[in-house]
N, C-alpha and C positions, 0 to 999 in steps of 0.2 A: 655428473649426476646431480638431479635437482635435490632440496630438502626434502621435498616429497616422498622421489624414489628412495630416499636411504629409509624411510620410516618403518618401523617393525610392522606385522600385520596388523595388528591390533587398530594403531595409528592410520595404516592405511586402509582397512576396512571403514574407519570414520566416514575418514576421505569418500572414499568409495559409495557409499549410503548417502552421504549429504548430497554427491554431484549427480545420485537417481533418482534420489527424492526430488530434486530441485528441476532434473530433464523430467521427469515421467518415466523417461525408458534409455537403457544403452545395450550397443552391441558389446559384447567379448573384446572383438580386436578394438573397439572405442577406447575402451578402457586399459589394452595394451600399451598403447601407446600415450597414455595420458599418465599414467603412472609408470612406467616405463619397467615393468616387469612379462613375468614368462607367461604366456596363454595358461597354463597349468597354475601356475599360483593365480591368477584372479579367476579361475573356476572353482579353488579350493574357495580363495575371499568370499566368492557367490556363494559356496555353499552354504558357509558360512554366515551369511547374512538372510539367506534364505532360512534356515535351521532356526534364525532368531523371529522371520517375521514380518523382516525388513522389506527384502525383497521377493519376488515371484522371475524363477527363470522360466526360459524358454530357449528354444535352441537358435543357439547363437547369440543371447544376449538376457536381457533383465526387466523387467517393470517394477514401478515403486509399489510396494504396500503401502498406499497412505492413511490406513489406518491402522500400523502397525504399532508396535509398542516403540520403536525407535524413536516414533515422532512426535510421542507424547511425553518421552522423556524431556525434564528440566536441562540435562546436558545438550542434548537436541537444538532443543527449542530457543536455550539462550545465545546459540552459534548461529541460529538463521535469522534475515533478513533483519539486521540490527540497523543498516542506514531508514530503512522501512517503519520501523515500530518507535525511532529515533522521532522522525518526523510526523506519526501518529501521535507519539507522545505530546510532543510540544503545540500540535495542533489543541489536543484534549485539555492538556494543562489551563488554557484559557477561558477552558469553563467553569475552572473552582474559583472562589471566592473564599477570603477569610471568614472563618467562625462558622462554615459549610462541616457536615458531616456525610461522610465520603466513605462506599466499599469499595475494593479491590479484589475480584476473584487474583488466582493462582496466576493468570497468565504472564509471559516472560514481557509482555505490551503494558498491562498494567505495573510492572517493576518498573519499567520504564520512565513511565508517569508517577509514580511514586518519588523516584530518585528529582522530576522536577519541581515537587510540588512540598518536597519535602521541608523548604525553608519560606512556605509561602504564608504560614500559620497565622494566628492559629488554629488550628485541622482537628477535626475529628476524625479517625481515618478506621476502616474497618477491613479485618484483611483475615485468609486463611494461609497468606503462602507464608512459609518460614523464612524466605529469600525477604520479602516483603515487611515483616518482623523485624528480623534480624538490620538491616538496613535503618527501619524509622524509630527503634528503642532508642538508639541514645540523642536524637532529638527533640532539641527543646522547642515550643510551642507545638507540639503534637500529643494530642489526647490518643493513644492507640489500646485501642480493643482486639485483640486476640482469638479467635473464631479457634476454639477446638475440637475436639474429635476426635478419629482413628487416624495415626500418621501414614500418609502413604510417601514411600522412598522413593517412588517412578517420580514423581508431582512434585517431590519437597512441601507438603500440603497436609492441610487435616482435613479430612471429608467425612461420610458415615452420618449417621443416623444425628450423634452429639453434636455436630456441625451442625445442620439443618433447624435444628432445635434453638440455638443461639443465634443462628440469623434471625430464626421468625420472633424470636424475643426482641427485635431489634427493627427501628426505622430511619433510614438515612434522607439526608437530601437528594444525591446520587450514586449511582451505580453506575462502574467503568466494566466490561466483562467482555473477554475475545474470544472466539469460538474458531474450530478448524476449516470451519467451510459454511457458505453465503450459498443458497441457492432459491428457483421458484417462491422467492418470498420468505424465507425460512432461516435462522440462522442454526446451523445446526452440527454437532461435535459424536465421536468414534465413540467414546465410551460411558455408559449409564451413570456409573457413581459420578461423573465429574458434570453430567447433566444434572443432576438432583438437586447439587450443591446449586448451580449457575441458577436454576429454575430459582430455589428460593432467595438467593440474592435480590432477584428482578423485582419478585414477590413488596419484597422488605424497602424498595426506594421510591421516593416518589417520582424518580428521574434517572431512566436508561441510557447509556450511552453504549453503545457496539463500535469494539476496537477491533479492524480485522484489515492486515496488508492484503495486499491487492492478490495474491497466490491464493487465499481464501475463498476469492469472488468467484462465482460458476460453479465452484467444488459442492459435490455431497460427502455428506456420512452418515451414517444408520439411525439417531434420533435428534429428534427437533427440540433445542431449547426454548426458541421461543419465536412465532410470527416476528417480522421485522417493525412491524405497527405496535410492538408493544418500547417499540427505543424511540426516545426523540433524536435521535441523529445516530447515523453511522459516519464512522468517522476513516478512512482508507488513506492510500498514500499515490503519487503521480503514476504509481507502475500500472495501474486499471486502463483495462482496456474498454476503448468506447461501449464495446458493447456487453459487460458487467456494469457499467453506468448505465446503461440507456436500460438494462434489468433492473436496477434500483429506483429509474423514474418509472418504468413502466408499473411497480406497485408502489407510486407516492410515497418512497421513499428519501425522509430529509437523510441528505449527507454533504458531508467533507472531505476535500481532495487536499493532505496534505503535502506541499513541496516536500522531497527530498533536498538534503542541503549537496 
């Protein structure tokens, strides 16, 4: 029996949600035999994920909620596509320069970019995620400013009205910021409070950048943070398919095709 199979539900429910999120959709027996349990226990697992959010059944199998709250968790989001947001990263990193003042939304992309840019000082860096905090406090040559507001524990983040306030007190060189989903022109994310935040970031730089893996590309979700003509580059990774690139030239869109290593 794999490590998989022994895992409690809990652990396996993970499992489970990361591998629909990541298909779109699976049948029942798929997932029997992939985790190597009973048809009745991955219908409880379904129900289970459904009751959270995660996913939507159907008879015989699952579709993702991708705008559920699973995937906008920081546990989520720091599990998926890491060799992706790896190579996003390091692509981005090359746009700072020393003595730059620099924001970072919450996203698990801009952590990323954070952890490479972190000893490239010296930085102004401007950030709401506590992940993102927490990592560049005890760094020397980094000026960091602290974006608060109301904590939200989905996000590991301060957002809220205080938040908003202390951005627009503020102007940077650039802004790094990744969104859930790339579509008709539009880069745009699931939920309002985390738009408001990303909106006034954009507002406060004189220089956009959109970090967004290639799963993003084509996706919608319910509001627009902002035309893609407001970023000087989107920045993506090799897994884009031709034709989410040929969407990005079709609206003169600058971007970056980061190698994966």
């Amino acid at each position: 029996m794999s490590n998989r199979q022994r895992r409690g539900p809990a652990q396996r429910q993970d499992a489970i949600a990361e591998a629909v999120l990541a298909q779109g959709s699976a049948t029942a027996a798929e997932l029997v035999e992939r985790f190597g349990v009973s048809l009745m226990t991955i219908h409880r697992d379904l129900d289970e994920l459904e009751r959270q959010g995660i996913v939507r059944k159907y008879r015989g199998g699952v579709t993702a909620q991708r705008s559920g709250v699973f995937e906008s968790s920081v546990a989520y989001r720091d599990k998926s596509m890491r060799e992706e947001k790896e190579a996003i990263a390091a692509a981005a990193a090359e746009l700072v320069e020393p003595g730059m003042a620099i924001m970072l939304d919450d996203s698990t992309t801009a952590l990323a970019l954070a952890r490479r840019i972190k000893d490239a000082g010296p930085l102004t860096i401007v950030t709401n995620f506590l992940d993102g905090l927490n990592l560049l406090a005890p760094v020397q040559g980094v000026r960091l400013i602290a974006l608060g507001g109301d904590y939200d524990p989905l996000h590991n983040s301060f957002m809220g009205v205080s938040c908003v306030e202390a951005i627009e007190s503020l102007q940077v060189d650039m802004c790094f910021v990744s969104t859930s989903a790339v579509s008709a022109g539009n880069a745009c994310h699931q939920e309002q409070r985390v738009v408001v935040v990303k909106r006034a970031m954009l507002r406060s730089a004189v220089r956009n950048v959109l970090l967004v893996d290639h799963t993003k590309l084509g996706r919608t979700a319910l509001h627009r943070v902002a035309p893609l003509d407001e970023f000087e580059r989107v920045i993506t990774d090799d897994g884009a398919s031709a034709a989410a690139l040929r969407e990005l030239d079709l609206h003169k869109v600058a971007y970056d095709v980061a190698p994966r290593a």
